[in-house]
C-alpha positions as a printed NumPy array, in Angstrom:
array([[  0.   ,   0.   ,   0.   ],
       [  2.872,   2.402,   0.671],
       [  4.133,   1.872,  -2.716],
       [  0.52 ,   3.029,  -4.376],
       [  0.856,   6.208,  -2.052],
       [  4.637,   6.553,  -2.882],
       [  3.486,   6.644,  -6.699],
       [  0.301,   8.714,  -6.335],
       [  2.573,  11.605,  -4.535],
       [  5.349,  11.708,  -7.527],
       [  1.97 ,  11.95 , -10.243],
       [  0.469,  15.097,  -7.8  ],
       [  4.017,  16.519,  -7.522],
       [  4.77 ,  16.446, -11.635],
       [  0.711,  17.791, -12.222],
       [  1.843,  20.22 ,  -9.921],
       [  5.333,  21.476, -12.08 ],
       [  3.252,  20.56 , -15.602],
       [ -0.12 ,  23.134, -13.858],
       [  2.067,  25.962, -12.17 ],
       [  4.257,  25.508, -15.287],
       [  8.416,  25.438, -15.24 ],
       [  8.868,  29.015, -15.756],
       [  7.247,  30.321, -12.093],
       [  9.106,  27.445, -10.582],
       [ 12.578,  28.08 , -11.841],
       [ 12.652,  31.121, -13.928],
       [ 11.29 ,  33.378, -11.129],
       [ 14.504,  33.227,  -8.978],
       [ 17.153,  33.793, -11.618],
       [ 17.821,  37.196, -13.243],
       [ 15.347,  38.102, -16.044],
       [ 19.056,  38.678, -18.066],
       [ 19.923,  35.239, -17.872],
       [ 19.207,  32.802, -20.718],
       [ 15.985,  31.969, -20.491],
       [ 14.119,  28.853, -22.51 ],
       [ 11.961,  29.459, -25.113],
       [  8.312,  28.881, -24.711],
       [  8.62 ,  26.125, -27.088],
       [ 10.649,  24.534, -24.112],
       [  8.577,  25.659, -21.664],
       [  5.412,  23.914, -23.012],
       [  7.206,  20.812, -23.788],
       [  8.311,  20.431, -20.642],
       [  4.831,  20.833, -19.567],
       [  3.737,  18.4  , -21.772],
       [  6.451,  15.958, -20.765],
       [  5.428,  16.956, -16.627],
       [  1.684,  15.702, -17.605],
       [  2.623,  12.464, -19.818],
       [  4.976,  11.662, -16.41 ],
       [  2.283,  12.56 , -14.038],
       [  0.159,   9.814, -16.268],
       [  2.012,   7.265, -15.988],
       [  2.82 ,   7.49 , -12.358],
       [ -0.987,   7.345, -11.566],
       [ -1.435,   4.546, -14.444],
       [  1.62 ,   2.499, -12.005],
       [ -0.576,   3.249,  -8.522],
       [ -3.688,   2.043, -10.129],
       [ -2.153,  -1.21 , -11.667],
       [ -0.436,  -1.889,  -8.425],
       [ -3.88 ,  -0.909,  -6.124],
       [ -5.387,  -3.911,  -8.734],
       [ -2.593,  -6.388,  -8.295],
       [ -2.851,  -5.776,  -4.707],
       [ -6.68 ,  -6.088,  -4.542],
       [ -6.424,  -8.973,  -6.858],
       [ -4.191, -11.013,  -4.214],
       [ -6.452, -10.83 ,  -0.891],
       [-10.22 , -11.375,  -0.548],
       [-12.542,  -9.301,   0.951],
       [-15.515,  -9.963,   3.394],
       [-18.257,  -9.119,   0.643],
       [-16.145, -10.801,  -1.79 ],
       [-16.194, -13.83 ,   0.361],
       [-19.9  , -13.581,   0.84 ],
       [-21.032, -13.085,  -2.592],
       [-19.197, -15.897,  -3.879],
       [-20.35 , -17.856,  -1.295],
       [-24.263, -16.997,  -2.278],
       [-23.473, -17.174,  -6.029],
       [-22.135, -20.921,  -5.195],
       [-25.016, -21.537,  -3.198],
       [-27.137, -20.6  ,  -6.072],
       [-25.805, -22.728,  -8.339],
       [-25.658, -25.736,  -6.116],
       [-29.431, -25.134,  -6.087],
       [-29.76 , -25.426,  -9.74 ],
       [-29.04 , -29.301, -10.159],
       [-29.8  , -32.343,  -7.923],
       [-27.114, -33.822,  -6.477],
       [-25.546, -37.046,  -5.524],
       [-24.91 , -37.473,  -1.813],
       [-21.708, -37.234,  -1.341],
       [-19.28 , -39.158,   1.567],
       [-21.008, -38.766,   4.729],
       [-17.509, -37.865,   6.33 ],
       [-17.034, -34.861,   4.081],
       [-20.621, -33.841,   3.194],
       [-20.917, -31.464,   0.251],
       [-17.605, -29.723,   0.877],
       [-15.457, -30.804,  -2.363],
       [-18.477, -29.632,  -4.133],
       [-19.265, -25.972,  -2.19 ],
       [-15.38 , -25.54 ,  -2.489],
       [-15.311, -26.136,  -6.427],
       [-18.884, -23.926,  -6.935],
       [-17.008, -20.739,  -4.565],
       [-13.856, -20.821,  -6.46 ],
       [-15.75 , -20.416,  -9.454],
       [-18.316, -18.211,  -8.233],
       [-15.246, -16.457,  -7.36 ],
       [-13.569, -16.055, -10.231],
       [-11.524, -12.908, -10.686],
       [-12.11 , -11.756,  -7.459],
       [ -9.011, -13.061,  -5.246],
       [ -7.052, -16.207,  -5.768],
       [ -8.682, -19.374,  -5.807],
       [ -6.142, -20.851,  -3.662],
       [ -6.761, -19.027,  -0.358],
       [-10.356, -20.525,  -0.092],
       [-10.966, -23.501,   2.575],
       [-13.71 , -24.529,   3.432],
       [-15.173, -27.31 ,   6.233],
       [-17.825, -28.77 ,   7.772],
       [-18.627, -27.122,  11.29 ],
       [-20.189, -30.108,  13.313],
       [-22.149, -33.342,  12.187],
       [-24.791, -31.225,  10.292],
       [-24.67 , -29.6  ,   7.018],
       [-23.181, -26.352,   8.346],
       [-19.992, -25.604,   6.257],
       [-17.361, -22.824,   7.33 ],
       [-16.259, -21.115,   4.152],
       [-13.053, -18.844,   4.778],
       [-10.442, -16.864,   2.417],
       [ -7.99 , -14.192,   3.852],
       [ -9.218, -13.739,   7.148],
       [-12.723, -13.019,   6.094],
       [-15.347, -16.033,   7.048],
       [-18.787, -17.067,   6.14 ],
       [-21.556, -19.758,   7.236],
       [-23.093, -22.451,   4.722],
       [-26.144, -23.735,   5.947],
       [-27.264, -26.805,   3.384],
       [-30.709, -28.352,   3.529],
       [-31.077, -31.505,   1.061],
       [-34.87 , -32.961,   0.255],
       [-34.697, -36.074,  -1.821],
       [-35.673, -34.746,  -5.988],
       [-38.785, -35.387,  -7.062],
       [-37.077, -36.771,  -9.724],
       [-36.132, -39.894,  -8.411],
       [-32.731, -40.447,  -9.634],
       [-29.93 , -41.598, -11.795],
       [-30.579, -44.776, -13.227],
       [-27.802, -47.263, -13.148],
       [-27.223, -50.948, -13.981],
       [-27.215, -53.723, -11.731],
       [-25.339, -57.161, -11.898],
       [-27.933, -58.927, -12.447],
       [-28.992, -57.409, -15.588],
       [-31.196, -55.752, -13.912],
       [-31.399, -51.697, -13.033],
       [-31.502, -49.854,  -9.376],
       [-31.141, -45.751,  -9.346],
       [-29.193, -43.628,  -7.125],
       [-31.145, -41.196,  -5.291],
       [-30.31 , -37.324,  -5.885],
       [-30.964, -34.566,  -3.802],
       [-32.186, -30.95 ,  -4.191],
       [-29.933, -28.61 ,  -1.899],
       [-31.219, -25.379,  -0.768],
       [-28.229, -23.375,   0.972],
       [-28.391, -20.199,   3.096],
       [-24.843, -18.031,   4.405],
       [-24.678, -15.746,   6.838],
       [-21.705, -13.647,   8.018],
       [-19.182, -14.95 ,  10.799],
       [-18.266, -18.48 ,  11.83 ],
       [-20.636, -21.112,  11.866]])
C-alpha cells in the first residue's frame, strides 16, 4: 500500500510542475538577463510533466489492482459464497461421503463463483459439526453455509445392476443459506 501512495505523490508533484508551469518554478529566482528557454521549451516540458504525471498514476492504479487482486474481501467472500449456493441449487445432487458432506463440491462452486475476485487458492472450506453447516473462509474473512437436502422429485440416476437388472441412485435438491461470521 505504501508503494501506491509513494506513486500517487510523484503523479500530484509532476501535475503540480506541468499546472504551475516550469517558468514560475525556476525562472522566477534567476535574473530576467539570464538565458531563459523558449516557450517552445517551456510547453514541452509541460507536456512531458503531464505524460509523467500519467504514468505514475497509471503504475498506482495497476499496483492498487494487483494488490486487490491477491487478498479477498468480506463481501467478496460472501457473494461468492451466495453465487455458489445458487448454483448448487440449480441441479440435484448425488450425496456425497457422509464424512465430508458437500464440501469438495461448495469448495469447487465458490472458487468459481469467485472467479476474478481473489485467488482461488486461499479458499478452505469445512464442515462445522455433524450437520450440514460448512465454514467457508479466504484471507481472514469467514462465512456460514447452511445446506438443507430434500430427496428430488425426480427420483434419480438410473444405473445398472449385476444382475442385468437396473436400481437408481437417489439425488438430492440442496437449498443453501450463508450468513456472516463463523458457523
Amino acid at each position: 500500500m505504501a508503494v501506491v501512495v509513494l506513486l500517487f505523490l510523484i503523479a500530484a508533484a509532476f501535475l503540480a510542475v506541468a499546472l504551475i508551469g516550469p517558468y514560475r518554478l525556476y525562472w522566477r529566482a534567476r535574473p530576467r538577463t539570464a538565458g531563459q528557454p523558449s516557450e517552445a521549451a517551456l510547453a514541452v516540458g509541460r507536456v512531458a510533466a503531464f505524460g509523467a504525471a500519467g504514468a505514475f498514476v497509471f503504475a498506482g492504479c495497476s499496483a492498487q489492482e494487483a494488490a486487490d487482486l491477491g487478498a479477498w474481501t468480506a463481501s467478496e467472500v460472501r457473494k461468492a459464497s451466495e453465487d455458489a449456493a445458487e448454483s448448487m441449487a440449480s441441479d440435484p445432487q448425488i450425496r456425497r461421503d457422509p464424512a465430508e458432506g458437500y464440501t469438495s463440491l461448495i469448495e469447487a462452486a465458490v472458487r468459481e463463483a469467485g472467479e476474478g475476485q481473489g485467488p482461488s487458492y486461499h479458499v478452505s472450506v469445512e464442515r462445522a459439526g455433524d450437520g450440514h453447516s460448512y465454514a467457508i473462509s479466504a484471507d481472514g474473512s469467514e462465512v456460514c453455509m447452511h445446506v438443507t437436502e430434500v430427496r428430488s422429485a425426480q427420483g434419480g440416476i438410473l444405473v445398472p445392476e449385476a444382475g442385468g437388472g437396473s436400481g437408481s441412485i437417489a439425488t438430492y435438491d440442496l437449498t443453501a443459506t450463508v450468513e456472516d461470521g463463523a458457523c
